[in-house]
C-alpha positions as CSV (number, residue, x, y, z in Angstrom):
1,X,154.9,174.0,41.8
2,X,153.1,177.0,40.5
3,X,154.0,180.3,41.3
4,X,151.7,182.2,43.9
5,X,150.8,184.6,41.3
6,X,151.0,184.1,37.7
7,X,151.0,187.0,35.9
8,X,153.8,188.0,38.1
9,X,155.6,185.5,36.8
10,X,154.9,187.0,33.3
11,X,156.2,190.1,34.0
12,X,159.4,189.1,35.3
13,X,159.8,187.8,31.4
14,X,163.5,188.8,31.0
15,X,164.8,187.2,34.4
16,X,163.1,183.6,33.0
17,X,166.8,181.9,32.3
18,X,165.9,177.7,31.5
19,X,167.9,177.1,28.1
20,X,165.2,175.3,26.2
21,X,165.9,175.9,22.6
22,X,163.5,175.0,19.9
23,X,164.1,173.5,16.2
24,X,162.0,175.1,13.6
25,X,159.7,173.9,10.6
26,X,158.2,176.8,8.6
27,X,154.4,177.2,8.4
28,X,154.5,174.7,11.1
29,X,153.5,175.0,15.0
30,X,157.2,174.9,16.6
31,X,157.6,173.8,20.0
32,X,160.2,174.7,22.6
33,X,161.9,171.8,23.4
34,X,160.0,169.1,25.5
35,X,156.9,171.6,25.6
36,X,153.4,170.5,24.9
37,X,152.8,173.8,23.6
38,X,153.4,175.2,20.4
39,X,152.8,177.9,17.8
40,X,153.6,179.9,14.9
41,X,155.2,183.0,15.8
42,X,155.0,186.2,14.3
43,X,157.8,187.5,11.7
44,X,160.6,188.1,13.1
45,X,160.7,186.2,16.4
46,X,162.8,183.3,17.0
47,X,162.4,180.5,19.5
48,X,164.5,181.7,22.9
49,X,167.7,179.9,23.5
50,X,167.1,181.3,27.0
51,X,163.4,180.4,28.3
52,X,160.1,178.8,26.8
53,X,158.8,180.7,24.4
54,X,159.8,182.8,21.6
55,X,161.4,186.4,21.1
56,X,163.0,189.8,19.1
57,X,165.6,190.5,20.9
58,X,166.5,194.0,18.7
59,X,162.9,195.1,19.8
60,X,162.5,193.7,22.9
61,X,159.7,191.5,22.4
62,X,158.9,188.2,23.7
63,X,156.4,185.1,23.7
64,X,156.7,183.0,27.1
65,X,154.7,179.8,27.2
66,X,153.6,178.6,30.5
67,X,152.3,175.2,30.9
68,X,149.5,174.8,33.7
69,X,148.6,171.6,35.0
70,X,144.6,171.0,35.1
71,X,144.3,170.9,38.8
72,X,146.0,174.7,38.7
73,X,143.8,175.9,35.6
74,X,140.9,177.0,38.2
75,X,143.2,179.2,40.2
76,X,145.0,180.7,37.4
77,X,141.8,181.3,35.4
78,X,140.8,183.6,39.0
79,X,144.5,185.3,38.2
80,X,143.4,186.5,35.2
81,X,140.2,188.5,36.3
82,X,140.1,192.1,35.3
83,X,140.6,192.9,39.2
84,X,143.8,190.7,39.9
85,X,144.9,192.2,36.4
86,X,144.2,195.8,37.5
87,X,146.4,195.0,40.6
88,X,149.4,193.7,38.9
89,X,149.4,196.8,36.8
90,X,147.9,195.9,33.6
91,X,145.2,198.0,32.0
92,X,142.7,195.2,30.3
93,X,141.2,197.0,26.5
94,X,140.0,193.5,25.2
95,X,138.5,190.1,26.1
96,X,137.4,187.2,23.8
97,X,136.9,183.5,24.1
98,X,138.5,181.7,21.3
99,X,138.3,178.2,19.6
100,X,141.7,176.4,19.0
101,X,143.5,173.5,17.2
102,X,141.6,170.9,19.7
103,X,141.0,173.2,22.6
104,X,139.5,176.9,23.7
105,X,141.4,179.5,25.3
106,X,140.2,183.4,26.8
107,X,142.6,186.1,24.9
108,X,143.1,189.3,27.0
109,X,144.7,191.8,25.7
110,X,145.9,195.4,27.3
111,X,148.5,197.8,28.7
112,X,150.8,197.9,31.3
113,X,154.0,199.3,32.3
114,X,157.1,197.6,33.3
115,X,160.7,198.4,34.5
116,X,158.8,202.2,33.6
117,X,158.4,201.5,29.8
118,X,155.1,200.9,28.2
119,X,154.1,197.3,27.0
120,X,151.4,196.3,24.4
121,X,150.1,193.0,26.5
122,X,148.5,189.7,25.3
123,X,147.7,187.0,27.7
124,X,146.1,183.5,26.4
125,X,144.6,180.8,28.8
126,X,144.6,178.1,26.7
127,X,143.4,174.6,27.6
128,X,142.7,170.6,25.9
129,X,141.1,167.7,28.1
130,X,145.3,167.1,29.3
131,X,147.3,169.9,28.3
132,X,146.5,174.2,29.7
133,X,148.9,176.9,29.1
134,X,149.5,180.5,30.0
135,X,151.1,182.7,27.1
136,X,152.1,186.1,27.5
137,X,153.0,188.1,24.4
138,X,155.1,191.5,25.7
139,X,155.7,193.9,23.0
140,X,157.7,197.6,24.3
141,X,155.7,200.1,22.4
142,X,158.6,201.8,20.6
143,X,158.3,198.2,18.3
144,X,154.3,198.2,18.3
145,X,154.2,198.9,14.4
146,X,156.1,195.4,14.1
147,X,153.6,193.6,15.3
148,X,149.8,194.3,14.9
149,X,147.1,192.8,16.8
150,X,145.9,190.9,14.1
151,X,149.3,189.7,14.0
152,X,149.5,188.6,17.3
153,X,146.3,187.2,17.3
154,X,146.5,185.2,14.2
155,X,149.8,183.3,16.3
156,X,148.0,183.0,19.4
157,X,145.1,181.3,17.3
158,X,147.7,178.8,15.8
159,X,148.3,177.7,19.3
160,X,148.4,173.7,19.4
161,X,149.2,171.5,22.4
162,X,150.3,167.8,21.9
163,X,149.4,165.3,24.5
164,X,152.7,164.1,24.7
165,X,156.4,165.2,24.6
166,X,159.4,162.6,22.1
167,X,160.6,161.1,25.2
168,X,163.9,162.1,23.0
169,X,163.5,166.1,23.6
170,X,162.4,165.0,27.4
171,X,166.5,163.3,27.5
172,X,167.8,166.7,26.9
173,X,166.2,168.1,30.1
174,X,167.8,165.9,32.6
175,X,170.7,167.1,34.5
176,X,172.2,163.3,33.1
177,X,173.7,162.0,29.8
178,X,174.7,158.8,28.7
179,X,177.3,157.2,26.8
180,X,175.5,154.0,25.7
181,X,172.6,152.4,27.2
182,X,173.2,148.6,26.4
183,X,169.7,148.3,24.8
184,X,168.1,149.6,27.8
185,X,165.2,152.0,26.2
186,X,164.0,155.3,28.1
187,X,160.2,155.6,28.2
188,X,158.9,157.7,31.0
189,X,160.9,160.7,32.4
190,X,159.2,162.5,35.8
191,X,160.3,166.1,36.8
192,X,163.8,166.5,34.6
193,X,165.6,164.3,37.3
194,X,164.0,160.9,37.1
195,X,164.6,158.2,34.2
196,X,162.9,154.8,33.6
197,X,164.8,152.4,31.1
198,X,163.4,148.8,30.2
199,X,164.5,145.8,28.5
200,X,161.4,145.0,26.0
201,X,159.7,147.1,23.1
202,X,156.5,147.4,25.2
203,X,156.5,150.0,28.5
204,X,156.4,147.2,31.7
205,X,152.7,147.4,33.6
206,X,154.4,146.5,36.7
207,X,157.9,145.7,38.5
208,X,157.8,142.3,37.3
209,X,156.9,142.3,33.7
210,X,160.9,142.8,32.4
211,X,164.0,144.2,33.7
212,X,163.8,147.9,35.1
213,X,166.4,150.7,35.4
214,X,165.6,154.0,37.6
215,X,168.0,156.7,37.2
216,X,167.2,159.6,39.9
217,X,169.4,163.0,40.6
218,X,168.8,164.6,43.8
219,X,171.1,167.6,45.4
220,X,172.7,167.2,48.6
221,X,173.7,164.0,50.1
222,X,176.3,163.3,53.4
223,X,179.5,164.8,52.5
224,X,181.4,162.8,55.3
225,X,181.9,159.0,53.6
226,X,181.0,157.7,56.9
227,X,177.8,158.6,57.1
228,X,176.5,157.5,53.5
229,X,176.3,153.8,54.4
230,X,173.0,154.8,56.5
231,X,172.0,157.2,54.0
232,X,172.0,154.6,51.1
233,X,170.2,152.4,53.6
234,X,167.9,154.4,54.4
235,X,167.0,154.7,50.7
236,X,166.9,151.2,50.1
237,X,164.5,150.7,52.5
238,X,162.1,153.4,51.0
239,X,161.7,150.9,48.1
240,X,157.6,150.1,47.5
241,X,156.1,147.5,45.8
242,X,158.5,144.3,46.9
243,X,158.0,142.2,49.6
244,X,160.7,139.3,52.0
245,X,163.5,141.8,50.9
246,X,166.8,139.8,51.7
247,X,170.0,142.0,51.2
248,X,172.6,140.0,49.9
249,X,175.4,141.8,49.7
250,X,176.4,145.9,50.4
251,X,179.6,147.6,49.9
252,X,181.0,150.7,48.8
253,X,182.8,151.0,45.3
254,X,185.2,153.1,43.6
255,X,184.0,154.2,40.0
256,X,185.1,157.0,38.1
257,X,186.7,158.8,40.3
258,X,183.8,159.2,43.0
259,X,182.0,157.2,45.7
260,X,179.5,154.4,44.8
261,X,177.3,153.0,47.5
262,X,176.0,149.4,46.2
263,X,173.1,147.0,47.9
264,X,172.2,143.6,46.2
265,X,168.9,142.0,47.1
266,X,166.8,139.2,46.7
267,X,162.6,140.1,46.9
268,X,159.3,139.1,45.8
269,X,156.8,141.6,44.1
270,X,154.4,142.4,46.5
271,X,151.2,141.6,44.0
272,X,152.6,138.4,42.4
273,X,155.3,136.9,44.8
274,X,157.4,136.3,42.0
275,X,161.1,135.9,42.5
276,X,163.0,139.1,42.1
277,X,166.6,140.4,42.3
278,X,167.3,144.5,43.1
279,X,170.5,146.4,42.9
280,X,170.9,150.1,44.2
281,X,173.9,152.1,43.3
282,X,174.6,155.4,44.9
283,X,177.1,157.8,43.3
284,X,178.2,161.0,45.7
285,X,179.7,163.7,44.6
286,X,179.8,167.9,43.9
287,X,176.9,168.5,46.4
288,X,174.5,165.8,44.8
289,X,173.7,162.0,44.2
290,X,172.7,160.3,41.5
291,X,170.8,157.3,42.4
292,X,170.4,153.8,40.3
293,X,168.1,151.1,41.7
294,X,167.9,147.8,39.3
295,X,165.2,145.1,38.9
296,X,164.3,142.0,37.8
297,X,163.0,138.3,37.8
298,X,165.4,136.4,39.2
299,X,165.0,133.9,36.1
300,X,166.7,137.1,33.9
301,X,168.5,138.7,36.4
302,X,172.4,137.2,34.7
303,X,171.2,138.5,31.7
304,X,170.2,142.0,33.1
305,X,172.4,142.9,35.7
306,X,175.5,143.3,33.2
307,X,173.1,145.9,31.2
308,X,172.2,148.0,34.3
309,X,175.9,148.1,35.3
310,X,177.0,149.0,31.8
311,X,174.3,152.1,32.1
312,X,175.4,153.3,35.5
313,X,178.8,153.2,34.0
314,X,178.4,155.1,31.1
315,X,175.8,157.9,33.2
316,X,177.5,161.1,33.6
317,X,176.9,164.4,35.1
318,X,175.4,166.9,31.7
319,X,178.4,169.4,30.7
């Protein structure tokens, strides 16, 4: 969800706590880790170890990078009018269009005044066909010799956005870890709580192509055991895309320590009608739920179960 106003957001740039560090290759764009975003920052910032961006702590100045999905661009371009800007405190001295590494982008750059010191300002809306950002450069102007606007410009114009994010930095995100994953390979990853793993070198088109491990982590849950049978029900029966759903079996387990709801099932995809077998495991604990839901063609299922349970074992809460 975006925030109701942007540049707000922006100026709230030292309460931004996310721990996303960021590994560095000189001369290079570096990107925060799991960002689409990247650049070359000016001498001598650093990539935050405490939110997305980039900053000199001894002088107080800071990059933030803030990725904007393409149905918000529209209303975040409106944010950045000389008006709205004006409102939110910020005295605008400069605007240019600019071409980038694949994409355009609108540099504004200005004054404003925050916590009652004075900041040099640069804001970038930058946007490709998939990826738009919003980054803010903040400099206090006691450090203003350190960094030039032809500096600052010059690492705004190195700006680069990759479609796509290692699925490896996207692992660090999630409030998960694993021990082993018994040859089960991550491939998609949705909101830093939600893990797919497959069986196969190739991402599955559908349910029924090869076996298929969700991993989801939600807060809350029942705290009273004796309501989380219909809880994990009720989940189970959210399930899409099967058809002739047949529990089999449902019980609750004891692993590591905490309370593990399990379902077995028998179904058929709802496209194909081919045979399938589904598992849902639900681990309770510290005020959250970590959720496992298993599938695949009954004709594999002896040879995949073993691997989701091996998974679900070795899934543990991040330190």
């Amino acid at each position: 969800m975006m925030p109701r106003s942007i540049f707000a957001y922006i100026a709230a740039l030292p309460a931004v706590v996310t721990a996303l560090p960021a590994t560095v290759r000189a001369a290079d764009p570096v990107y925060p880790l799991a960002s689409h975003v990247g650049l070359v920052a000016p001498s001598p910032m650093q990539p935050s170890q405490t939110f997305r961006g980039f900053e000199d702590k001894e002088a107080g100045a800071q990059i933030l990078i803030l990725e904007v999905p393409p149905k918000a661009f529209p209303d975040v371009e409106k944010q950045m009018s000389v008006e709205a800007l004006k409102k939110q405190g910020m005295t605008e001295e400069k605007r240019e269009p600019l071409t980038l590494k694949g994409g355009k982008g609108t540099l504004i750059v200005g004054q404003q005044v925050a916590d009652n010191k004075k900041v040099r300002k640069w804001l970038l809306l930058a946007s490709t066909n998939e990826v738009g950002a919003l980054i803010a450069v903040q400099v206090p102007d006691a450090a203003k010799s350190k960094y030039s606007d032809n500096n600052v410009r010059a690492a705004l114009m190195s700006t680069t956005m990759r479609a796509t994010v290692p699925i490896d930095e996207q692992l660090t995100l999630l409030p998960i870890t694993f021990d082993k994953t018994s040859a089960l390979r991550p491939f998609r990853i949705i909101g830093n709580s939600t893990v797919f793993l497959t069986d196969g070198a190739n991402d599955p088109p559908d349910v029924a192509a090869q076996p298929l491990l969700i991993i989801s982590v939600a807060q809350g849950g029942p705290e009273q055991a004796s309501d989380r049978n219909n809880f994990a029900n009720n989940l189970f029966s959210s399930l899409n895309d099967f058809k002739e759903i047949r529990i089999t079996g449902a019980e609750m387990l004891r692993l590591d320590n905490q309370q593990t709801h399990e379902i077995q099932a028998t179904a058929k995809d709802a496209k194909t009608s081919t045979p399938l077998q589904l598992v849902q495991w639900i681990r309770f604990g510290n005020g959250a739920f970590i959720r496992f839901v298993g599938i695949a063609r009954a004709d594999v299922w002896k040879q995949a179960f073993p691997k989701f349970r091996e998974v679900r074992d070795a899934t543990k809460p991040r330190g």
